[in-house]
Backbone as CSV, one residue per row, in Angstrom:
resi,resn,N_x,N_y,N_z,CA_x,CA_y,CA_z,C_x,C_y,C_z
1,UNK,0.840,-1.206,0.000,0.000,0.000,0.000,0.876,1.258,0.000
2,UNK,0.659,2.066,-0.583,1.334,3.198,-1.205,1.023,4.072,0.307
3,UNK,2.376,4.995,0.444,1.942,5.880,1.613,1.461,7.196,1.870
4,UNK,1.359,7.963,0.470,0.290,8.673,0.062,-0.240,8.214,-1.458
5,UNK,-1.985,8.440,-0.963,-2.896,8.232,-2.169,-3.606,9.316,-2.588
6,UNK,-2.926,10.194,-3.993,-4.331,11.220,-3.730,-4.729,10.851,-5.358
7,UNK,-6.116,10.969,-5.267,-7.410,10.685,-6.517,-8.249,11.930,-6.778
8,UNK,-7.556,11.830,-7.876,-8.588,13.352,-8.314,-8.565,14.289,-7.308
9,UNK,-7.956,14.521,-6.353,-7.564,15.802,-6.002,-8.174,17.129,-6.443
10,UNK,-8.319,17.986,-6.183,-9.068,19.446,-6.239,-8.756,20.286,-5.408
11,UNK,-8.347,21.458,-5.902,-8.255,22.707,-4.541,-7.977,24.051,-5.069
12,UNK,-9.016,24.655,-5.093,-9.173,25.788,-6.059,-9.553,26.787,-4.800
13,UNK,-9.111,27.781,-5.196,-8.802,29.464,-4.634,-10.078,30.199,-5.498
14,UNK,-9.933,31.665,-4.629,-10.939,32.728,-5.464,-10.018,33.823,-5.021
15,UNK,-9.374,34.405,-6.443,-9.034,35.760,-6.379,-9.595,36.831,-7.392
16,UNK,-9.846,37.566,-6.188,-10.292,39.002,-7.550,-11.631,38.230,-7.901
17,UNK,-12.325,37.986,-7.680,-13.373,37.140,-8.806,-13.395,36.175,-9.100
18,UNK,-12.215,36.095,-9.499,-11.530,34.596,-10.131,-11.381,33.402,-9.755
19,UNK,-11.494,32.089,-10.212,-11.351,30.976,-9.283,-9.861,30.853,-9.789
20,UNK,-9.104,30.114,-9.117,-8.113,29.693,-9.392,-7.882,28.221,-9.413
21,UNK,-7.483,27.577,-10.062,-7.763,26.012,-10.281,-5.879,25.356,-9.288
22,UNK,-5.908,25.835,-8.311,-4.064,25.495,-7.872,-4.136,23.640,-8.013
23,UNK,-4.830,22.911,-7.842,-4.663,21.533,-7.713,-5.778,21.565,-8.427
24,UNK,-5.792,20.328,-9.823,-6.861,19.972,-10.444,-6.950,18.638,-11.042
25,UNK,-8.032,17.961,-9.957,-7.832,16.615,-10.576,-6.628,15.583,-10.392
26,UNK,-6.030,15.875,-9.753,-4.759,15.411,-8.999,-4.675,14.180,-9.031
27,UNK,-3.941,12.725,-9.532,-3.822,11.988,-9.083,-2.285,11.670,-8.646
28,UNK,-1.891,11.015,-7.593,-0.352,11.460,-7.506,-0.702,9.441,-6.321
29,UNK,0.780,8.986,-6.399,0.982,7.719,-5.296,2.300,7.718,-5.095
30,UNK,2.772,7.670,-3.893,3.746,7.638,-3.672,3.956,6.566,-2.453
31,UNK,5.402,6.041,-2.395,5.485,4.717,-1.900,6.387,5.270,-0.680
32,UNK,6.701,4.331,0.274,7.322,4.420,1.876,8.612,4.049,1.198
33,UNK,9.342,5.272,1.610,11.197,5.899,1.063,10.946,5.701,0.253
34,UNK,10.372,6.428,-0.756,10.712,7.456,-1.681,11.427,8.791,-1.375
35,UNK,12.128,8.866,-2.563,12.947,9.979,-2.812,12.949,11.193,-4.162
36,UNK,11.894,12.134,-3.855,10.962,12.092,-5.106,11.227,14.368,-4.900
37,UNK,11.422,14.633,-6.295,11.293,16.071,-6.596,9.781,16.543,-6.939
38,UNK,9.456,17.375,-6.450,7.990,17.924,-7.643,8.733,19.365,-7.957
39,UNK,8.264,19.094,-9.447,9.087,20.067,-10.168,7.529,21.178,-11.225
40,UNK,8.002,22.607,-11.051,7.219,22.886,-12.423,7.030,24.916,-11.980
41,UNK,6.657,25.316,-12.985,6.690,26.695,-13.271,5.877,27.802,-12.205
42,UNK,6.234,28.560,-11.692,5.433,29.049,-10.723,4.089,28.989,-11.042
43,UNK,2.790,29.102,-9.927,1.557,28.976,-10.601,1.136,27.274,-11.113
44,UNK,1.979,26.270,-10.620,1.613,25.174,-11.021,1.085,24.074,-10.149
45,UNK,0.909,24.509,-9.024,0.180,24.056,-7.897,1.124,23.115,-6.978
46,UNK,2.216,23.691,-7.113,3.359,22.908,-5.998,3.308,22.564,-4.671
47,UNK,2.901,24.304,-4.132,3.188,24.395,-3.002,1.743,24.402,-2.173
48,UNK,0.827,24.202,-2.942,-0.745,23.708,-2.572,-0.665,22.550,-2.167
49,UNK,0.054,22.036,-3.335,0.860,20.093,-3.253,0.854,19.974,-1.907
50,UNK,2.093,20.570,-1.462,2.988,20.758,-0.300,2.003,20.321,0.708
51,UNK,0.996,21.799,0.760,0.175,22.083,1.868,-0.799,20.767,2.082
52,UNK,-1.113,20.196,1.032,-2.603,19.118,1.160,-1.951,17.683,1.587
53,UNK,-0.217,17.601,0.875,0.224,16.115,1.307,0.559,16.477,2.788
54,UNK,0.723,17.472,3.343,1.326,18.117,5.165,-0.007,18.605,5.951
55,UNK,-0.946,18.085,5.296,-2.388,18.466,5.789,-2.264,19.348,6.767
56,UNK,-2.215,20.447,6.194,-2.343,21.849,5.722,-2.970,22.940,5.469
57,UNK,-3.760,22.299,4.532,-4.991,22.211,3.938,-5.692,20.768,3.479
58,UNK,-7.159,20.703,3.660,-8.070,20.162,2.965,-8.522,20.192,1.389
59,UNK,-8.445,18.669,0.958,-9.075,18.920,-0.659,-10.541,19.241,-0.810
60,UNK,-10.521,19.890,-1.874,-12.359,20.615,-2.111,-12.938,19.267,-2.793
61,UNK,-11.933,18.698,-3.641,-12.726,17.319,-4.247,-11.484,16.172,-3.825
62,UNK,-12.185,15.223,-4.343,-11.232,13.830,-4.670,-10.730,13.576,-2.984
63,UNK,-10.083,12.506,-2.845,-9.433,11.325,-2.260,-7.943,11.445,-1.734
64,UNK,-7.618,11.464,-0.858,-6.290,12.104,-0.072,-6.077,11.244,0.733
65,UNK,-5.097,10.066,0.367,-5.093,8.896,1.930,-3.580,9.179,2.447
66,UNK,-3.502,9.396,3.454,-2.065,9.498,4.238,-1.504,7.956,5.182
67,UNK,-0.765,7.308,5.129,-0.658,6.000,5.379,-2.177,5.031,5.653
68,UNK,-2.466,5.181,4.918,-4.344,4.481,4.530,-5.109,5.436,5.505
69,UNK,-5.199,5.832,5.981,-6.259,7.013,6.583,-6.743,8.416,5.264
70,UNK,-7.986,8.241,5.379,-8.415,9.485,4.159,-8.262,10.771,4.956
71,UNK,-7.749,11.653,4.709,-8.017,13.448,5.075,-8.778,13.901,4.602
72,UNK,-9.168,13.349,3.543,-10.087,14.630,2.930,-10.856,15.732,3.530
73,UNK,-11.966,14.771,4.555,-12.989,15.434,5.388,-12.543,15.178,6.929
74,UNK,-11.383,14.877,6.994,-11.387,15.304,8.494,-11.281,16.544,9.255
75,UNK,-11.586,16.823,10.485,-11.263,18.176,11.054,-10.006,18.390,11.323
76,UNK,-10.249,20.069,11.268,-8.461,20.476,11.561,-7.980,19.973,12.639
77,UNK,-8.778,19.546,13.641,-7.819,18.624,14.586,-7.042,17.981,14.708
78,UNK,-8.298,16.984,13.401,-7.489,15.284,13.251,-6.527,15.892,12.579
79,UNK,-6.595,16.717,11.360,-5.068,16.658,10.452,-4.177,17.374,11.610
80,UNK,-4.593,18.132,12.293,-3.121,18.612,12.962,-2.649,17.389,13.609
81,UNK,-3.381,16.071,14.134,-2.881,15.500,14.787,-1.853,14.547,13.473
82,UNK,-2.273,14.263,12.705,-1.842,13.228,11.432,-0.041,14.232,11.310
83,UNK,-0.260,15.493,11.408,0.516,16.512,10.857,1.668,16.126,12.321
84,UNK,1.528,16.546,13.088,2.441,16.084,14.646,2.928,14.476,14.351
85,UNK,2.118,13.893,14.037,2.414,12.277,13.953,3.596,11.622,12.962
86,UNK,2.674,12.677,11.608,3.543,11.882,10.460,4.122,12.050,9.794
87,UNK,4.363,13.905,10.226,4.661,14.658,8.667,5.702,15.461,9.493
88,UNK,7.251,15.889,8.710,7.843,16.790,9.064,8.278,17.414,7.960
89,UNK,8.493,18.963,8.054,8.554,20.073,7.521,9.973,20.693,7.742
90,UNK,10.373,20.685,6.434,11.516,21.437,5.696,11.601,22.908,4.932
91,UNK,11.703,24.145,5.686,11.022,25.437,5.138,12.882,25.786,4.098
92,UNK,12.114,26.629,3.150,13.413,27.599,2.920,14.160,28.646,4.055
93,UNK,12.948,29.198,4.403,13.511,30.573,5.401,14.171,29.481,6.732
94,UNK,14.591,28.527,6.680,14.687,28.038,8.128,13.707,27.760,8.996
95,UNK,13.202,28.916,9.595,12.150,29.131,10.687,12.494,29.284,12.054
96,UNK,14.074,28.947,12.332,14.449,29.026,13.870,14.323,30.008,14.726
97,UNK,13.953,29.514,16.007,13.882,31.080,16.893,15.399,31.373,17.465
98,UNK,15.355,32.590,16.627,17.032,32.594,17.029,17.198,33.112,18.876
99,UNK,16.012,33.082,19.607,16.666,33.370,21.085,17.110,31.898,21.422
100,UNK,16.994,30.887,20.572,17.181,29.323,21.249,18.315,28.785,20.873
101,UNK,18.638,27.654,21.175,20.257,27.280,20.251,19.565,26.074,19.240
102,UNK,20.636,25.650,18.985,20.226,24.499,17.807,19.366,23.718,18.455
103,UNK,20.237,23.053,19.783,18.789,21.587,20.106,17.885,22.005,20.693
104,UNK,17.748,23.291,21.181,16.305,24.229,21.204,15.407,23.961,20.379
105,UNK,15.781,24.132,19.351,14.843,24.849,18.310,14.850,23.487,17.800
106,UNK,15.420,22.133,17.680,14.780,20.798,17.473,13.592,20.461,18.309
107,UNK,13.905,20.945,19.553,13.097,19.892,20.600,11.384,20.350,20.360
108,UNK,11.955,21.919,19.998,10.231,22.450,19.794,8.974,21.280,19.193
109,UNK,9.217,20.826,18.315,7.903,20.117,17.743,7.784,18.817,18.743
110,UNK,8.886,18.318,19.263,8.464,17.459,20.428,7.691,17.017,21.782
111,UNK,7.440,19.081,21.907,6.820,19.334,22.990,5.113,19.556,22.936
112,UNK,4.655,19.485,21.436,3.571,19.514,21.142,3.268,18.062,20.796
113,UNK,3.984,17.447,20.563,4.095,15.803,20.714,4.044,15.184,22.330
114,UNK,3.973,16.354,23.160,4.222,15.963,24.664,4.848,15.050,25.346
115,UNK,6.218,14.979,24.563,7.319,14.366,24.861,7.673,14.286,26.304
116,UNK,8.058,14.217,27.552,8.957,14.854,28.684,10.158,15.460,28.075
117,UNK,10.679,15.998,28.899,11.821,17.122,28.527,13.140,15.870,28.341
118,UNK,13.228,15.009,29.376,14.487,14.525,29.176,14.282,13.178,27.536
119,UNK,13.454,13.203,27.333,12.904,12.322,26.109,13.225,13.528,24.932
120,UNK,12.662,14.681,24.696,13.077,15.452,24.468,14.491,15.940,23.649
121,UNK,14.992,16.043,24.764,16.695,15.963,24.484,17.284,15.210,23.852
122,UNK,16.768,14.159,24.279,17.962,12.861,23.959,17.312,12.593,22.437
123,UNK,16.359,12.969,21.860,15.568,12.720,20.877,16.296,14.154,19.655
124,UNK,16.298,15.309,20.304,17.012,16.344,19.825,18.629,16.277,19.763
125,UNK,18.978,15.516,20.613,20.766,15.467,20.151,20.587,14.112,18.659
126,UNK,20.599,13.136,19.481,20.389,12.152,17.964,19.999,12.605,17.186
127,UNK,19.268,13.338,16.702,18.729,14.220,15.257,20.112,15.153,14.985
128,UNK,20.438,15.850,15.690,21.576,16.955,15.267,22.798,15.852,15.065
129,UNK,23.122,14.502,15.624,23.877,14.021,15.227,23.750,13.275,13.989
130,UNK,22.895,12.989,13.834,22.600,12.810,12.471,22.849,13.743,10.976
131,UNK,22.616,14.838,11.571,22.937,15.438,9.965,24.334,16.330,10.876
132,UNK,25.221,15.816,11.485,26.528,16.062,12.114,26.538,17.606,12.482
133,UNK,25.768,17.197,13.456,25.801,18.865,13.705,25.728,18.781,15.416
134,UNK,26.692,18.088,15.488,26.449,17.679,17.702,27.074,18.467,18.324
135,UNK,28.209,19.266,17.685,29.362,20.093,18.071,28.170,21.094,18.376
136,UNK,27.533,21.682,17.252,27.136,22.751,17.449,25.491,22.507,18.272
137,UNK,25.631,21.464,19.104,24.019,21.811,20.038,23.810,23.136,20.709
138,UNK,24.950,23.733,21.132,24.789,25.075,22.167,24.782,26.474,21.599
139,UNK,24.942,26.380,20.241,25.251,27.424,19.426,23.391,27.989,18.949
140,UNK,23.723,29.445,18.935,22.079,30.155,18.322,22.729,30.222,16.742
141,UNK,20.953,30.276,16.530,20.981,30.215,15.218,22.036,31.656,14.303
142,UNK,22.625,32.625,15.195,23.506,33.501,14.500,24.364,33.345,14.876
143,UNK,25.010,32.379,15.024,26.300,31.920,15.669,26.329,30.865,13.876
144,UNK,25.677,30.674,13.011,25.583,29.292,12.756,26.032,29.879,11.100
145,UNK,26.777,29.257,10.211,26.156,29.451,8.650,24.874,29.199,8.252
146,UNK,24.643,29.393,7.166,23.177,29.555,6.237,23.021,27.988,6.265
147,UNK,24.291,27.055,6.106,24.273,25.800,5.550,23.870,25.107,6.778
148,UNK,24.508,25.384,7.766,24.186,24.654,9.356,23.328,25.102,9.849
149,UNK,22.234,26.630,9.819,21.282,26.597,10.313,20.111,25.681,9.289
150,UNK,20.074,25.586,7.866,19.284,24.718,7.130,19.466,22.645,8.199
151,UNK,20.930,22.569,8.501,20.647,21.211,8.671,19.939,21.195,10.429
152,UNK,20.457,22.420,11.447,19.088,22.094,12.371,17.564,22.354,11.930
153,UNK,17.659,22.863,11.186,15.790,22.783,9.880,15.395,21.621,10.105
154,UNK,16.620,21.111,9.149,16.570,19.642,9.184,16.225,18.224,10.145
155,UNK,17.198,18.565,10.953,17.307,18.036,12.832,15.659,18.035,13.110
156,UNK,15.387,19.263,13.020,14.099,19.297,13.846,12.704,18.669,13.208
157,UNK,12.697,19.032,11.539,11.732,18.018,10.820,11.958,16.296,11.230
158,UNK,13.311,16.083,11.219,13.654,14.556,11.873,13.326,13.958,13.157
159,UNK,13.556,15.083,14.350,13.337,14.541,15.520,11.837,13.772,16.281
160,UNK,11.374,14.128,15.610,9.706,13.159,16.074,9.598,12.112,14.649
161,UNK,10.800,11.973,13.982,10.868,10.317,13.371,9.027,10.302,12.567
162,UNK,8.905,11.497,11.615,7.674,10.994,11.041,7.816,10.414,9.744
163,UNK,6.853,9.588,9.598,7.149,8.975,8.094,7.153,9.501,6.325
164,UNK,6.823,10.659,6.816,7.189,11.975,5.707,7.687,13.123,5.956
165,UNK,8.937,13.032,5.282,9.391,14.668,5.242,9.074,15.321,3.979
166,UNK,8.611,16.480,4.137,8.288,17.345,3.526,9.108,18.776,3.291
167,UNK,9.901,19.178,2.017,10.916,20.461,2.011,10.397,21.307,1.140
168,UNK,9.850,22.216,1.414,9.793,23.295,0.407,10.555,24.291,0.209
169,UNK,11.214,24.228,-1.443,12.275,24.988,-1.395,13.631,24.938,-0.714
170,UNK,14.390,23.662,-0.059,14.637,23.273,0.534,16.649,24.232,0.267
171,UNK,16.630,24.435,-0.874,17.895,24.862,-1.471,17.753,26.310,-1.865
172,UNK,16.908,26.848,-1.051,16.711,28.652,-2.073,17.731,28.905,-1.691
173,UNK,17.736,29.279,-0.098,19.105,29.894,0.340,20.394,29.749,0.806
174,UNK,21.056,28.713,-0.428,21.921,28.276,-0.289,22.455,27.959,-1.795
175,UNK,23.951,28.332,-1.571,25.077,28.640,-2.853,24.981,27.305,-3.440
176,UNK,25.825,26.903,-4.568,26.102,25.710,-5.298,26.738,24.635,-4.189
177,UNK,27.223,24.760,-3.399,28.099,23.983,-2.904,27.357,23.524,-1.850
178,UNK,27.038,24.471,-0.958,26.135,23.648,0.188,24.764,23.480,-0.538
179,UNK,24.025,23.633,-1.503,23.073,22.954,-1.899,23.134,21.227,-2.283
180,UNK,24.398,21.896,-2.634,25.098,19.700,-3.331,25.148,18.988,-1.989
181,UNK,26.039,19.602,-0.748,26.054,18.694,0.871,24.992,18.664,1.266
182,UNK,23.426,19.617,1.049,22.215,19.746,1.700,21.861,18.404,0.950
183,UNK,21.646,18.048,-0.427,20.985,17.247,-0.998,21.833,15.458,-0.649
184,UNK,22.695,16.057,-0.679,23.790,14.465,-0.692,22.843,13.910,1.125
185,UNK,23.627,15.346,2.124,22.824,14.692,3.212,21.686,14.398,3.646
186,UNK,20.359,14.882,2.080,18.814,14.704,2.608,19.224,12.811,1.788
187,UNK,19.356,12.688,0.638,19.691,11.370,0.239,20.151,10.134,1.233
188,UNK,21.464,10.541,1.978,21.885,9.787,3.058,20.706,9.263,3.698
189,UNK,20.019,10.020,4.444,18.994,10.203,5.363,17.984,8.951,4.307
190,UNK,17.338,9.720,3.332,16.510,8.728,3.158,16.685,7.067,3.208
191,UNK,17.984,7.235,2.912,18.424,5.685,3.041,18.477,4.715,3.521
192,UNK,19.317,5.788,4.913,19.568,5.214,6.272,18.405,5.009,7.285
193,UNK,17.074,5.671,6.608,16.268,5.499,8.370,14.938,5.444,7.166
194,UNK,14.655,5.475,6.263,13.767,5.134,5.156,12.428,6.020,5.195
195,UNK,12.740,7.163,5.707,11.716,7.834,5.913,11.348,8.512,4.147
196,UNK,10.394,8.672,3.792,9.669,9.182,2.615,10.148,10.851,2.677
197,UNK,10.922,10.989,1.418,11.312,12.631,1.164,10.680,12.989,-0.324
198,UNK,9.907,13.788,0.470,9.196,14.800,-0.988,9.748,16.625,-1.204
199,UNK,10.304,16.608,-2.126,10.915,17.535,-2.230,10.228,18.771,-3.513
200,UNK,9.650,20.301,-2.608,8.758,21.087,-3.974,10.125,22.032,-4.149
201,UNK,10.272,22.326,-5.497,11.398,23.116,-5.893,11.473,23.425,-7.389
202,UNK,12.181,25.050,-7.587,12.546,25.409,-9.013,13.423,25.109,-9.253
203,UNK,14.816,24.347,-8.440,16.017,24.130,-8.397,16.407,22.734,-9.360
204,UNK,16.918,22.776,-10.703,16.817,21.469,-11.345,18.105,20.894,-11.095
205,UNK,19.028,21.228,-10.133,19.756,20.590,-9.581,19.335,19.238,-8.504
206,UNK,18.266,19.380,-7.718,17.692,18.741,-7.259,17.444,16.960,-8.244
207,UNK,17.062,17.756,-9.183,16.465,16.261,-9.863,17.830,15.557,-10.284
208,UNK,18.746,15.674,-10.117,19.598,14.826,-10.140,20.371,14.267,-9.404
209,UNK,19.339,14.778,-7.874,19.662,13.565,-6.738,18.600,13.044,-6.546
210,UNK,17.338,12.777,-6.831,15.972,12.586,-6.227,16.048,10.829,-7.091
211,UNK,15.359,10.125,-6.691,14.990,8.736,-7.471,13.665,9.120,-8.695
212,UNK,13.386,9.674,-8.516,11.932,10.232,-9.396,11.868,11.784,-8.879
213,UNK,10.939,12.213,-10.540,10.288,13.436,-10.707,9.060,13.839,-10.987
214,UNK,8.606,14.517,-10.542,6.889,14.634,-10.684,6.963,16.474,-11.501
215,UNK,6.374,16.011,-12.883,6.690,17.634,-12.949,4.805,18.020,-13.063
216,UNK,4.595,19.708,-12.325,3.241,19.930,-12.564,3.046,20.712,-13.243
217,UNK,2.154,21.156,-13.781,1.920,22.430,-14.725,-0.029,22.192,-14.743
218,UNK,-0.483,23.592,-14.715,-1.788,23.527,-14.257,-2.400,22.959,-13.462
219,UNK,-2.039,22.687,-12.380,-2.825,21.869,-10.913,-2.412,20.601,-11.575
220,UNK,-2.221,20.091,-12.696,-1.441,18.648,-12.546,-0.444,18.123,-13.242
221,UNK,-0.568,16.544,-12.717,0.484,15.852,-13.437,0.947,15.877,-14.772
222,UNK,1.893,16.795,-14.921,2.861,16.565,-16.511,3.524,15.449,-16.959
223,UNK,4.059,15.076,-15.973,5.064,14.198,-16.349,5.710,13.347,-15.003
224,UNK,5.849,12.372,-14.956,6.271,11.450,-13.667,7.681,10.194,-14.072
225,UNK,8.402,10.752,-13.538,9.642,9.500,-14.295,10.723,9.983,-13.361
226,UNK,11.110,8.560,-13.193,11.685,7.721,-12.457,13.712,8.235,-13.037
């Protein structure tokens, strides 16, 4: 069983008047570790993508199963809870609170997981050691490069171990070089602990680390290859 199912998909906006068609008709499957790009032109319903597979948002039509559970019509509860459970989030801007240090700013999503503190920790260092960043547990996020504050990003989408990570934009702000160590070390990762990486991006550097590409254009599927 595939670990996301979405069917005919739908999720249309109103601007100005206008409807906007961002997801249309959607069918998309994706399997447990995968290592997968969605690729396509601004305006092509990427980051809607993003939002509906990180339940996020709700689809207006069609079929949305997240490890066999449907979202479609559940309440924002349930998805926030599916969202804490199963899904971790990879921003461009980072997102860190820079009054915290690195395993700070991991442990955060743990505590809405209502972890204890010393569970916590020990859950937040193993993550920073993982994408080798243990030296720097005590360090704030302006103490840090662009490249090492992206991998506690990282750390912290990892540390509650959900079965999808999710990156949007995962390489904006970052040069040629640490985009190549960001991607080599999201690859590692998928490998080693088999968690499912979906990756939304303009960056076609990307697709030549990913196992598959999903390209969209008009709320859907263009093109899908491996």
């Amino acid at each position: 069983m595939a670990l996301i199912e979405a069917r005919r998909v739908s999720k249309h906006y109103r601007l100005g008047g206008q409807e906007i068609k961002a997801v249309d008709e959607l069918d998309l499957s994706i399997d447990r570790a995968e290592f997968l790009a969605v690729m396509g032109p601004s305006g092509s319903g990427k980051t809607t993508l993003l939002n509906l597979l990180g339940c996020l948002a709700s689809p207006d039509k069609g079929s949305l199963k997240i490890d066999g559970e449907e979202t479609a019509a559940l309440s924002k509860a349930m998805r926030t809870k599916i969202r804490r459970e199963k899904v971790g989030f990879i921003f461009q801007e980072f997102n860190l609170i820079p009054i915290l240090n690195a395993v700070e700013n991991v442990e955060l999503p743990l505590k809405y997981q209502g972890a204890t503190k010393d569970e916590r920790r020990r859950r937040a260092n193993i993550a920073l050691e993982r994408v080798g960043l243990s030296e720097r547990a005590k360090h704030k996020p302006s103490q840090m490069s662009g490249g090492e504050q992206q991998r506690v990003a990282i750390a912290r989408a990892l540390a509650a171990e959900p079965a999808i990570v999710l990156a949007d934009e995962p390489t904006g702000e970052l040069d040629t070089e640490n985009t190549s160590k960001l991607l080599e070390l999201l690859k590692d990762l998928n490998r080693d602990f088999g968690q499912t990486f979906v990756i939304v991006t303009h960056d076609p550097a990307v697709s030549g680390f990913t196992n598959r590409v999903v390209r969209l254009r008009d709320g859907k599927v263009e093109s899908d290859s491996a």
